[in-house]
C-alpha positions as CSV (number, residue, x, y, z in Angstrom):
1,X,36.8,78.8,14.9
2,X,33.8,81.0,15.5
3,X,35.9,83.6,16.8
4,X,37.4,84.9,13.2
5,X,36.5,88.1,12.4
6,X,34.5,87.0,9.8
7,X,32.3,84.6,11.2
8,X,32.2,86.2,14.1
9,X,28.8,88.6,12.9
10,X,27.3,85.6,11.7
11,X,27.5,83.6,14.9
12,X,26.0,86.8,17.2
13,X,23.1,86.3,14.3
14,X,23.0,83.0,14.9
15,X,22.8,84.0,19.1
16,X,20.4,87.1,18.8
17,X,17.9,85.4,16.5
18,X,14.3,85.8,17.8
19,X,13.0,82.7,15.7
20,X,14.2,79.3,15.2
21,X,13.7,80.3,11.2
22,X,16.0,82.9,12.0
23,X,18.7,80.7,13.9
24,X,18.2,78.4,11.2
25,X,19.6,80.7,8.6
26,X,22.6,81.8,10.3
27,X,23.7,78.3,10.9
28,X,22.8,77.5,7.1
29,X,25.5,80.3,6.3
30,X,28.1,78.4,8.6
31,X,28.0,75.5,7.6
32,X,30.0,75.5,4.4
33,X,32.2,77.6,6.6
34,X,32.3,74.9,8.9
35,X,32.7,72.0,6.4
36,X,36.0,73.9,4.3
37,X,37.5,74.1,8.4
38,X,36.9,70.1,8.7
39,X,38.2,69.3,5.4
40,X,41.5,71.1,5.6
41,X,41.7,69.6,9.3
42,X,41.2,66.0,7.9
43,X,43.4,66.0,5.0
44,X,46.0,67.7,6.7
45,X,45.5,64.4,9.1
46,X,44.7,62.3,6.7
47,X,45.4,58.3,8.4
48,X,45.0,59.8,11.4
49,X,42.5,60.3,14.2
50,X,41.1,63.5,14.8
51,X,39.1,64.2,18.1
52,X,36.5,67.3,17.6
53,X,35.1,69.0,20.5
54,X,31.8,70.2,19.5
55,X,31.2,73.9,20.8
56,X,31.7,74.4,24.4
57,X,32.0,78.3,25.6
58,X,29.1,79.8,26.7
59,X,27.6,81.9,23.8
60,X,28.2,85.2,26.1
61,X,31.8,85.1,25.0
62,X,30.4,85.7,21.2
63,X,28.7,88.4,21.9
64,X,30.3,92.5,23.0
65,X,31.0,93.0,26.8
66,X,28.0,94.2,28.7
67,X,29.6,97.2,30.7
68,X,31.3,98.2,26.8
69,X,27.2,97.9,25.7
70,X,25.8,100.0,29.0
71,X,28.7,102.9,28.2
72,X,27.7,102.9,24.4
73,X,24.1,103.1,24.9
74,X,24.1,105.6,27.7
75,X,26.4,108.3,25.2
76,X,23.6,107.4,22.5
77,X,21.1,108.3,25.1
78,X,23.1,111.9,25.5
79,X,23.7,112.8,22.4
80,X,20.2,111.9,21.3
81,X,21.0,112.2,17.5
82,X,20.8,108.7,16.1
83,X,17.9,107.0,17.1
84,X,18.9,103.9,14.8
85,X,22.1,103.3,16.4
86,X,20.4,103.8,19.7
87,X,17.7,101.3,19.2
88,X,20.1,99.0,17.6
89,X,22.4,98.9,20.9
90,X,19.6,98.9,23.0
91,X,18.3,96.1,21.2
92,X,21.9,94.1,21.7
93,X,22.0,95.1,25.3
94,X,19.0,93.4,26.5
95,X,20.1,90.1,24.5
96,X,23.2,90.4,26.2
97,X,21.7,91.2,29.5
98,X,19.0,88.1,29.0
99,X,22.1,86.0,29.0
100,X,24.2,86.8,32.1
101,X,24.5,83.9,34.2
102,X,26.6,84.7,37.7
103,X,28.7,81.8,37.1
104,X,28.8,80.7,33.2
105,X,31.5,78.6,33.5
106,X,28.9,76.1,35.0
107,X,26.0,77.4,32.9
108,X,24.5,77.1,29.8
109,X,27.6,75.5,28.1
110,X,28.7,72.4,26.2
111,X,25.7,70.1,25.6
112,X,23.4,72.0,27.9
113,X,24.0,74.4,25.3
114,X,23.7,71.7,22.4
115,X,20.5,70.3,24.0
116,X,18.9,74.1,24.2
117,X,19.5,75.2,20.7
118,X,20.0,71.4,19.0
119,X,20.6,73.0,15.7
120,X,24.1,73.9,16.3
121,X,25.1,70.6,16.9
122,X,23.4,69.4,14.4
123,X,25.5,72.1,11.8
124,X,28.7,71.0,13.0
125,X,28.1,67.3,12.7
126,X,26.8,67.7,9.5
127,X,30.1,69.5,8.4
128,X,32.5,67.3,10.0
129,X,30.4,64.4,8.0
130,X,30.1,65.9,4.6
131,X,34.1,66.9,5.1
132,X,34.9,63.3,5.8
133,X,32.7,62.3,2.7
134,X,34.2,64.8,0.6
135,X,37.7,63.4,1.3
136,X,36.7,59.5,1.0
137,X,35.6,60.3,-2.3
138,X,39.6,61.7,-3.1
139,X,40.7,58.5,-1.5
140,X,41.7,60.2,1.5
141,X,41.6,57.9,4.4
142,X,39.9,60.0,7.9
143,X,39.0,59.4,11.2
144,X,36.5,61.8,12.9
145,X,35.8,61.2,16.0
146,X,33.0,63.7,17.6
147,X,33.6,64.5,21.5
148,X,30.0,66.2,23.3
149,X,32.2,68.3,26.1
150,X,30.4,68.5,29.2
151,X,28.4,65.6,30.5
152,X,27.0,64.7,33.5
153,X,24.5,62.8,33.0
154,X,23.8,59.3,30.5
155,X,20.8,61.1,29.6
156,X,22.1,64.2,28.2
157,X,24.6,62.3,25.9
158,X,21.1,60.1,25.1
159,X,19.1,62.9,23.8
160,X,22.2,64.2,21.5
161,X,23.2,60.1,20.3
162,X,19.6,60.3,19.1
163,X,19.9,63.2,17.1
164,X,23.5,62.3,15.6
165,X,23.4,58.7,14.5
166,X,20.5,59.6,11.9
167,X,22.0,62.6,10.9
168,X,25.1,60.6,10.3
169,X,23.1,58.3,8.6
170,X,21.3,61.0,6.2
171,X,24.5,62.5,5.3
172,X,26.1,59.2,4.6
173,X,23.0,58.6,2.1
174,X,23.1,62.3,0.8
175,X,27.1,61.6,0.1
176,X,26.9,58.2,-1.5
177,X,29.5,57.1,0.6
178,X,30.0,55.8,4.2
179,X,32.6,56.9,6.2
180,X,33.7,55.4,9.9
181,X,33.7,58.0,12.7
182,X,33.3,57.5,16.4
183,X,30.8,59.4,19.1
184,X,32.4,60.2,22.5
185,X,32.2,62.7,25.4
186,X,34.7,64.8,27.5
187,X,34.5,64.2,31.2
188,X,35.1,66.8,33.0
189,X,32.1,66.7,35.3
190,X,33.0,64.5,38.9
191,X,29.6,63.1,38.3
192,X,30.7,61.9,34.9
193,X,33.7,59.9,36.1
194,X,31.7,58.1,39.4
195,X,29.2,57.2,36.4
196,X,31.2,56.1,33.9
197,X,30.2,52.7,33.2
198,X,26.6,54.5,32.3
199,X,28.0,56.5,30.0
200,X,30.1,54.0,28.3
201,X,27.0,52.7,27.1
202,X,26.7,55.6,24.5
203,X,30.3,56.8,24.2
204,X,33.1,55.0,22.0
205,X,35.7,57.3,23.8
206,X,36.3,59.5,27.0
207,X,38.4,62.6,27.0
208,X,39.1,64.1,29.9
209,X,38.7,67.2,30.4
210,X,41.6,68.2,33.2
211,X,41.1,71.5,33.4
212,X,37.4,71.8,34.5
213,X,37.5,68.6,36.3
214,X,39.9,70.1,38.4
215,X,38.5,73.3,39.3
216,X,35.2,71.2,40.0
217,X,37.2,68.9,42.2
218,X,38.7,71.2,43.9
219,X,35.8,74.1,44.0
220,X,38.3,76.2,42.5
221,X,37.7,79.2,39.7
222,X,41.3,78.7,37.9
223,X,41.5,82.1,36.6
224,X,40.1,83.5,40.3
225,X,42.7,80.9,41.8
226,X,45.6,81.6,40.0
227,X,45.6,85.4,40.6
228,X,44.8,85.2,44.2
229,X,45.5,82.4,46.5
230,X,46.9,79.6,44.6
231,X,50.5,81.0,44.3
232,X,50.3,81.4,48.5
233,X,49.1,77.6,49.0
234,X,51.8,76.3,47.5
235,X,54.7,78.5,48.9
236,X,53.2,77.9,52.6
237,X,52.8,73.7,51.3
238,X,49.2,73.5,51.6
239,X,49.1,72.3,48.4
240,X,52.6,70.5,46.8
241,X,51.8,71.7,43.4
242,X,49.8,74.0,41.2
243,X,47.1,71.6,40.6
244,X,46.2,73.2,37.4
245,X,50.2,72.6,36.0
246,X,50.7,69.3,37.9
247,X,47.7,66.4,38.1
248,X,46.2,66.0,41.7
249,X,46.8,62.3,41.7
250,X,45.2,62.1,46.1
251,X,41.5,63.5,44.3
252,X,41.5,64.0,40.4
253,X,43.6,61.2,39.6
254,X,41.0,58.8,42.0
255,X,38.5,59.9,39.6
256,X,40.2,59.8,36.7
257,X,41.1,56.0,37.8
258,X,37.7,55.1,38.4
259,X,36.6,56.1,35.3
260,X,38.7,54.5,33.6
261,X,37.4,51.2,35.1
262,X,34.3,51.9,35.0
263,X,34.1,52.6,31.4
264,X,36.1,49.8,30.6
265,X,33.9,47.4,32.5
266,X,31.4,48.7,29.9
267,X,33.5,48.7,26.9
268,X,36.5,47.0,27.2
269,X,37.8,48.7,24.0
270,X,37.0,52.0,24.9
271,X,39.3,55.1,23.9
272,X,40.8,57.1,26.6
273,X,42.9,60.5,26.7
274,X,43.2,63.5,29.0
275,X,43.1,67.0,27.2
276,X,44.3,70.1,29.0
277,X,47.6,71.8,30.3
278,X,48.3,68.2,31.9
279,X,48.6,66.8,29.0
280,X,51.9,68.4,28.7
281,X,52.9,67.9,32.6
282,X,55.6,64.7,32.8
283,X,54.0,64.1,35.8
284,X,51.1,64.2,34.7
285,X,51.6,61.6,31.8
286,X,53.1,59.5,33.8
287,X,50.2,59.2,36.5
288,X,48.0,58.8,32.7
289,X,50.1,55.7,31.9
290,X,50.0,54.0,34.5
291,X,46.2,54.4,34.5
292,X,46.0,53.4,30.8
293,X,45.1,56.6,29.3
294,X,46.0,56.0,25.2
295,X,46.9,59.8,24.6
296,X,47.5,63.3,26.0
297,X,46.4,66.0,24.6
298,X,48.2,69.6,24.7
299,X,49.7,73.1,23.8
300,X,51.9,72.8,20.5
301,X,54.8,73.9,22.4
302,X,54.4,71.0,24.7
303,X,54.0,68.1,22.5
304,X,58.1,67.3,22.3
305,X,58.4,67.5,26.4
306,X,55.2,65.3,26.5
307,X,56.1,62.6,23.7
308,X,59.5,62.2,26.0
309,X,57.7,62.1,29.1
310,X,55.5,59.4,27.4
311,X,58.3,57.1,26.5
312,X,60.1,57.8,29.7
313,X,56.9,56.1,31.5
314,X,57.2,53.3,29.3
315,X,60.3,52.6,29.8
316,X,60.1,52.9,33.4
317,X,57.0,50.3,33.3
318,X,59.2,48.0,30.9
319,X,62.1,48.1,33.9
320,X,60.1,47.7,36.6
321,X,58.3,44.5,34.8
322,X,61.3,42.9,34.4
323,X,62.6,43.4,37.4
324,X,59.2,42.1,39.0
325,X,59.2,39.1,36.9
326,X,63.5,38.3,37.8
């Protein structure tokens, strides 16, 4: 969503800003941008559940490439004949610089992100909220349910809970209306799954995150992975599969599973899915089911081949129960 063209200068605003007055006012201009995205998203949905992953990237990907800024600002410096421009550039380099991290794929991302700078979350819960009000008061029925990617810890997903429910609750009031959403997490950090039951405390749902919690598992940079060694360890059978296309049931999947306990043990009705290219894997859902994950989530092109693959394990469950039971 922040990625549009036009939102886009208002989120590197919303980054760059030297003042928490200033933040405040870029994030006051996306919130009605924000809330029209939530209400199309709901009605369009409307009966059903919708699962919203709060913003996760790591705000470097908003902002211009840093060896694009270094060129730019070194021509400037050679030409010497537009000092604006020049101080402008200069100005965005150092704000770009100030936010290299040599790994951001494990920096400041996801809640660390949302914990850092809490106004952001606080924007988009607001618009989700005041979207699902807007629609209640059409009679359209919704069910938000607000996923906080990236936890490790009970204690992260404690601070944010603290800051949601009353927001929730001042919207609600503001709105004249209550509305029924849900507060979850993603899991896609190892710690997360072997502490599940902690964080089933606070969260209503678990999502997992198959993608991260893979590389994490495995110690693996997917995009370094893919290009370079993966494709050799599984012609030479080190590994049987791509374990970013097909689910590492020996080491994810233990996790996974233990989760899955463990949060129940908490919350017996808690929600469960797995979101990621897995999601779309038959495989893959099948290993889900029989764990007792409710839903995968995927790539549109994927949902027919993972709605079959779904029923398949079903079935297969169904056969094998009656043969057990014989």
């Amino acid at each position: 969503m922040f990625f549009e063209e036009e939102r886009l200068p208002i989120v590197r605003r919303m980054i760059l800003a030297e003042t928490d007055a200033e933040r405040q006012l870029a994030l006051d201009e996306l919130l009605p941008v924000q809330r029209q995205d939530f209400v199309g998203i709901l009605r369009a949905m409307a009966g059903h559940t919708v699962v919203i992953r709060l913003i996760d990237p790591p705000l470097h990907e908003f902002l211009p490439h840093y060896d694009e800024l270094l060129v730019e600002v070194t021509q400037l410096r050679d030409r010497g004949n537009d000092p604006a421009a020049l101080a402008e550039k200069e100005h965005l380099l150092r704000a770009v610089q100030g936010m290299r991290e040599q790994n951001p794929m494990l920096g400041l991302r996801g809640i660390r992100l949302g914990i850092l700078f809490p106004g952001i979350i606080d924007m988009q819960v607001r618009a989700i909220l005041e979207a699902a009000c807007i629609l209640a008061k059409q009679g359209v029925k919704t069910h938000p349910e607000i996923m906080i990617p990236l936890v490790g810890h009970v204690n992260e997903l404690r601070l944010v809970e603290e800051r949601v429910r009353p927001l929730a609750e001042r919207v609600m009031k503001e709105q004249g209306i209550r509305v029924v959403y849900k507060f979850g997490t993603m899991i896609e950090i190892p710690r997360a799954c072997v502490v599940a039951a902690d964080i089933a405390k606070l969260a209503e749902f678990f999502s997992f995150g198959s993608n991260d919690l893979t590389q994490l598992i495995f110690g693996f940079s997917r995009d370094d992975a893919e290009g370079k060694f993966l494709l050799q360890y599984v012609t030479r059978k080190i590994l049987p599969e791509n374990p970013f296309q097909v689910l590492d049931a020996d080491g994810v999947g233990v996790l996974i599973d233990m989760a899955v306990r463990e949060g129940r043990r908490t919350r017996p009705d808690i929600e469960l899915g797995i979101c990621g290219e897995h999601g779309g894997d038959p495989a893959s859902i099948e290993f889900c089911h029989k764990v007792g994950l409710s839903y995968v989530s995927c790539s549109p092109y994927r949902v027919p081949t993972a709605r079959l693959a779904a029923a398949q394990a079903a079935l297969r469950e169904r056969r094998a129960r009656a043969e057990r039971d014989k």
